[in-house]
C-alpha positions in Angstrom: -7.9 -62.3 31.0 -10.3 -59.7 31.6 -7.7 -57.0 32.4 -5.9 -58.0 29.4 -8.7 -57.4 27.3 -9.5 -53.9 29.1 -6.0 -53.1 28.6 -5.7 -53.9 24.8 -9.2 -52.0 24.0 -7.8 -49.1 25.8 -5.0 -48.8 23.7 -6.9 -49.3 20.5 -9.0 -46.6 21.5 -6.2 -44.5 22.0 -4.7 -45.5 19.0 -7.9 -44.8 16.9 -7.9 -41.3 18.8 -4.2 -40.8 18.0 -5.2 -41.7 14.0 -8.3 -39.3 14.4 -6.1 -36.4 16.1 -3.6 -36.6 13.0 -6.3 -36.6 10.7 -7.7 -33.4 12.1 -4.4 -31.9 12.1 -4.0 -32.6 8.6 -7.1 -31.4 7.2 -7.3 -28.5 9.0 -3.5 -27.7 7.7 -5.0 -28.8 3.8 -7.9 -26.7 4.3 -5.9 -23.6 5.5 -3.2 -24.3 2.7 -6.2 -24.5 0.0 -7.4 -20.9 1.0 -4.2 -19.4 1.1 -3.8 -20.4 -2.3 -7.4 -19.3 -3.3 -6.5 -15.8 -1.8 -3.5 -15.1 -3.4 -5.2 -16.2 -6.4 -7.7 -13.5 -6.3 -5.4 -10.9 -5.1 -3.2 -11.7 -8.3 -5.9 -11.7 -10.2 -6.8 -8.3 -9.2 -3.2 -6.7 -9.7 -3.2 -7.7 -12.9 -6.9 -6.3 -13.4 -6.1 -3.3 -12.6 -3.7 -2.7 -14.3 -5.1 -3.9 -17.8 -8.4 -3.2 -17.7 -9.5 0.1 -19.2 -12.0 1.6 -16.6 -13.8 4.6 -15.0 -15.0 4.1 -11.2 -16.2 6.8 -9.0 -15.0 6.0 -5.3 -15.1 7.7 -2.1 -11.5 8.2 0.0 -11.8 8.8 3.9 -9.3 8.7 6.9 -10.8 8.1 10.0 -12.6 10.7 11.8 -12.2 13.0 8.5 -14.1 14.3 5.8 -14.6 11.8 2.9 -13.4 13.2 -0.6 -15.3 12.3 -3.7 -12.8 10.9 -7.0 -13.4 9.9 -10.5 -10.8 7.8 -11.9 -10.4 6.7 -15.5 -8.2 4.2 -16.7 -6.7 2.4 -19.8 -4.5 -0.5 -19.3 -1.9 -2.2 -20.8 0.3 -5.2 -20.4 3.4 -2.8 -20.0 3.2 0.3 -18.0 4.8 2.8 -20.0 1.4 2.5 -22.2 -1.3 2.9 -19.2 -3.2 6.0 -19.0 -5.0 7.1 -16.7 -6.4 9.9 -14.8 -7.3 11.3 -11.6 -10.5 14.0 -10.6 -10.8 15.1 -7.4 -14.6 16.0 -7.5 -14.5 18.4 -4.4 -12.8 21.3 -3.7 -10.6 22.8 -6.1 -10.2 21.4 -9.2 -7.5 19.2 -9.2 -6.4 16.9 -12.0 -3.4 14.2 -12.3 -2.9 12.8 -15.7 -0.8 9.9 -15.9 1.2 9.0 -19.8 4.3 8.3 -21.1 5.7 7.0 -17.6 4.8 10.4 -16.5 2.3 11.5 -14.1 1.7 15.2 -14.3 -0.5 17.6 -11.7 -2.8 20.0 -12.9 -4.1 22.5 -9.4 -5.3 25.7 -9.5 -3.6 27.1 -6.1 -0.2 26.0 -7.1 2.0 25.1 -10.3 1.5 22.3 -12.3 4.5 19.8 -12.7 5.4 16.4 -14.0 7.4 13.6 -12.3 8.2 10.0 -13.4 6.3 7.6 -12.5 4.7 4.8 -13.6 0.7 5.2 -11.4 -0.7 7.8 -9.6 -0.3 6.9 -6.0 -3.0 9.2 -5.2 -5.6 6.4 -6.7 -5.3 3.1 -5.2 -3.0 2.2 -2.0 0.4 0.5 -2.8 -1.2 -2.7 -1.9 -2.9 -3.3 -5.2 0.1 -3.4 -7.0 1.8 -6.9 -5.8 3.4 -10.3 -6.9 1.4 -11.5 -3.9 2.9 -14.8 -3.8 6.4 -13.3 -2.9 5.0 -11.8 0.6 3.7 -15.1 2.4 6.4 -15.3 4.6 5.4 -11.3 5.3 2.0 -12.1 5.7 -1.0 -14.3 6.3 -3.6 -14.2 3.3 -7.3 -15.0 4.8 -11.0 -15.9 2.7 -13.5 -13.7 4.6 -16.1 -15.1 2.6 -18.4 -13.0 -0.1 -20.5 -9.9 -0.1 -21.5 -6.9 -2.1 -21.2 -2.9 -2.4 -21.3 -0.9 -5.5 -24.6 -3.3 -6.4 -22.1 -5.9 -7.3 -20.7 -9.1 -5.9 -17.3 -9.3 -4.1 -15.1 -11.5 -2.3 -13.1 -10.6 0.4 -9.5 -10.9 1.4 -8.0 -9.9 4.8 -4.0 -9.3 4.6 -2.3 -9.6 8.0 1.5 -8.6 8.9 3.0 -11.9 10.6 4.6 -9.2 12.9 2.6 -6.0 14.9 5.1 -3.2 13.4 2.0 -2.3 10.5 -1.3 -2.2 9.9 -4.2 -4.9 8.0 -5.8 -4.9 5.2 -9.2 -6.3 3.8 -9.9 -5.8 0.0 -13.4 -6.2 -1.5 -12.5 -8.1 -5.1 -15.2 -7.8 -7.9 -16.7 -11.4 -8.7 -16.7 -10.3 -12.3 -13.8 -8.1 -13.3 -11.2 -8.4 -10.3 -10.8 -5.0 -9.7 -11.1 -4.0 -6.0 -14.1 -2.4 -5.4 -13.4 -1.5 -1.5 -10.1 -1.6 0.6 -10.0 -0.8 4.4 -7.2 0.1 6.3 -7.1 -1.6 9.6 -4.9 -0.7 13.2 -4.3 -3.5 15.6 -7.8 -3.3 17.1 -9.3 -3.8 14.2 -10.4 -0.5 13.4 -11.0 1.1 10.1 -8.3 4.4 9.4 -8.6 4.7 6.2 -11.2 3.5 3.4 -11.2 3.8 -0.3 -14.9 2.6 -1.7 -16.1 2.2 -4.7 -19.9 3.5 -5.6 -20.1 3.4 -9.2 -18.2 1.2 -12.1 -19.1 3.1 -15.0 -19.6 -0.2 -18.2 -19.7 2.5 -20.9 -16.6 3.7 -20.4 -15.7 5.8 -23.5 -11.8 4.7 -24.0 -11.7 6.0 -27.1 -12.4 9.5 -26.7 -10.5 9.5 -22.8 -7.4 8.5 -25.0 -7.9 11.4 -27.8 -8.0 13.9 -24.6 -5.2 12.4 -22.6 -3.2 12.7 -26.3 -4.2 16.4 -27.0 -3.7 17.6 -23.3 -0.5 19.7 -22.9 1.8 19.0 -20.1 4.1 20.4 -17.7 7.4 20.3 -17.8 9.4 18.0 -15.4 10.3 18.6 -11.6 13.9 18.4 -11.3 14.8 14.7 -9.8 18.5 14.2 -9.4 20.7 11.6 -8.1 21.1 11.6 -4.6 23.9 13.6 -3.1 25.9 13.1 0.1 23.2 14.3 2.3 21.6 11.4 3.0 25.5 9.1 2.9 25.6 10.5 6.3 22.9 8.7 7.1 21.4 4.8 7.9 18.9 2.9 9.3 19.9 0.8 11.6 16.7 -1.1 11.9 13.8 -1.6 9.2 10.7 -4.0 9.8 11.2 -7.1 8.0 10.9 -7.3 4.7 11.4 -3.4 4.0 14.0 -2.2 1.9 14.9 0.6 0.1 13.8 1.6 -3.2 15.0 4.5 -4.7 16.8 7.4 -3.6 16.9 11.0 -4.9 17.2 15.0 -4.5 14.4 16.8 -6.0 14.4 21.0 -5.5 11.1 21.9 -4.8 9.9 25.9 -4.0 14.1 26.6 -3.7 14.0 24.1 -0.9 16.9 21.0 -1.9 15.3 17.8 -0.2 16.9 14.2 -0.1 14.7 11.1 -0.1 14.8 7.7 0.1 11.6 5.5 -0.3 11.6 2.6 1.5 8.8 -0.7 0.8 8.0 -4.1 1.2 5.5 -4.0 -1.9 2.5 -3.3 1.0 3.3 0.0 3.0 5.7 2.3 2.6 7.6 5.3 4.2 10.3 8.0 3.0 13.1 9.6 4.7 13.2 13.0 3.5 16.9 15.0 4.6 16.3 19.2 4.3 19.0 21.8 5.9 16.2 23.7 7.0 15.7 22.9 11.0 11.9 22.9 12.2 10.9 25.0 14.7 9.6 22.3 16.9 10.8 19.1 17.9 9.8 15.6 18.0 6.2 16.2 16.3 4.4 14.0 14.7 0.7 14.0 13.0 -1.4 11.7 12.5 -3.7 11.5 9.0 -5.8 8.5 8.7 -3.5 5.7 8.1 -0.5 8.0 7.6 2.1 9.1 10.1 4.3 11.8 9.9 7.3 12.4 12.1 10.0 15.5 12.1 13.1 16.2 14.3 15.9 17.5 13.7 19.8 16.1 13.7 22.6 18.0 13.5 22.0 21.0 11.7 19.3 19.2 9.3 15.9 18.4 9.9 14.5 15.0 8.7 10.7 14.1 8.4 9.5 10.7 8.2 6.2 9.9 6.4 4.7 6.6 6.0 1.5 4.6 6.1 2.7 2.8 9.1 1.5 3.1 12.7 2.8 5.8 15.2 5.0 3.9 17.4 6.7 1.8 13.8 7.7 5.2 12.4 8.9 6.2 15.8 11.2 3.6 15.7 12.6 3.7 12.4 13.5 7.3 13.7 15.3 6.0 16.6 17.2 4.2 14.8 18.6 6.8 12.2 22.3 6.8 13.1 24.9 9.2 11.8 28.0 7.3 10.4 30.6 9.7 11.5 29.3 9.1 15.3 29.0 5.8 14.9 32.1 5.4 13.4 34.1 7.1 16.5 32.5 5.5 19.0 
């Protein structure tokens, strides 16, 4: 009788255990779901801030082990993008401006030719990663709460963005409690380290948007860099492998200094790299630098040379240059 009362509280406890184990499991799994969902929350939240808010901000830009560069940028948003302005100062150096209206963001340097392309932002101000459905990238990435602090002398919450995979870098974003706009983003490697960091130091609240509009209105532009259609010099040419969730985006010639390049961008709404095609061979092989969070990587093939660039780590853009096969070859094999 004894053992069979030893033997039946035994298995109630394991049962209650069992029951408690579950319970865990479940909360744990609610809890992580919950601030997933907070996360992308805010991140939406600050895509859409930043590009409807009219602001100016004053941030700081530095690669790692690299000078930092000082920036002001002014903005006025707009629910559709053809009717953003905005403008970029680069407060060192020589003065360089890039003035972005109409769908067309024009540069303004003093060492070299103005021109106008089309596009709709100037990349040059925040990182690719602002600019996101964030919801369509969970099964890219893992969207973590780091909990809140502050820079700029205001309050922020922060976001860390990890690949699911190792073939590209982190991110954590510092997102203003008050406006959503990102008021810090660092650029991580795989140990953790910090390549590349835009900060904010000042959010200007008197932003003039009147008068900013009235100069961006009044400014003359330059005429538009010749963007054509891609040709057949990059048909040749495919990749045969792409990290997941990449694809390609656009595709294009654009004759630059008498030089006829071929380009195709290639994104998964985070990072990005290009392919750029040129006849011109480079004198050395197989090089590759390193800027920050930025890789570039030129070889020639055949009697072209093609250059890589991408905010992607060293051995990913190695890779993706592996794997550029010629379709003739691979056709005769």
């Amino acid at each position: 009788m004894n053992f069979l009362y030893s033997l039946i509280t035994l298995k109630l406890k394991q049962s209650n255990n069992f029951i408690i184990t579950l319970f865990f499991i479940f909360f744990s799994a609610s809890v992580m779901a919950e601030e997933t969902h907070d996360a992308l929350s805010l991140l939406n939240k600050m895509t859409k801030a930043v590009q409807t808010r009219d602001y100016q901000i004053h941030f700081v830009a530095q690669d790692k082990d690299q000078y930092a560069t000082t920036f002001e940028y002014n903005h006025l948003g707009a629910d559709k993008k053809e009717n953003i302005n905005a403008q970029l100062l680069y407060l060192e150096g020589p003065a360089k401006e890039i003035i972005l209206h109409n769908n067309t963001t024009s540069y303004f340097q003093p060492d070299s030719p103005s021109f106008s392309i089309s596009s709709s932002r100037i990349t040059e101000a925040f990182p690719d990663v602002v600019y996101n459905d964030f919801n369509s990238l969970a099964n890219i990435y893992d969207f973590i709460l780091l909990g809140k602090a502050r820079t700029a002398n205001r309050g922020a919450q922060l976001v860390k963005i990890i690949a699911k995979d190792k073939d590209r870098y982190s991110y954590v974003i510092w997102i203003d409690d008050e406006n959503f706009l990102p008021l810090r983003i660092d650029l991580l490697d795989e140990d953790n380290d910090i390549v590349n960091q835009l900060k904010v130091v000042d959010l200007d609240k008197d932003f003039d948007a009147k008068k900013f509009k009235n100069y961006i209105d009044n400014r003359t532009y330059p005429i538009l860099l010749s963007i054509e259609k891609q040709n057949n010099l990059l048909d040749a040419w495919h990749l045969a492998w792409l990290p997941k969730g990449f694809k390609e985006i656009a595709a294009y010639n654009v004759n630059f200094y008498s030089s006829d390049i071929a380009t195709k961008l290639f994104s998964d709404g985070v990072f990005s790299f290009t392919v750029n095609v040129s006849l011109e061979q480079a004198s050395q092989l197989n090089q590759i630098i390193q800027q920050g969070g930025r890789t570039i990587f030129s070889t020639n093939m055949g009697n072209k040379n093609i250059i890589i660039i991408g905010n992607l780590p060293q051995v990913t853009i190695e890779k993706i240059a592996q794997n550029i096969v010629e379709k003739s070859s691979e056709n005769s094999r």
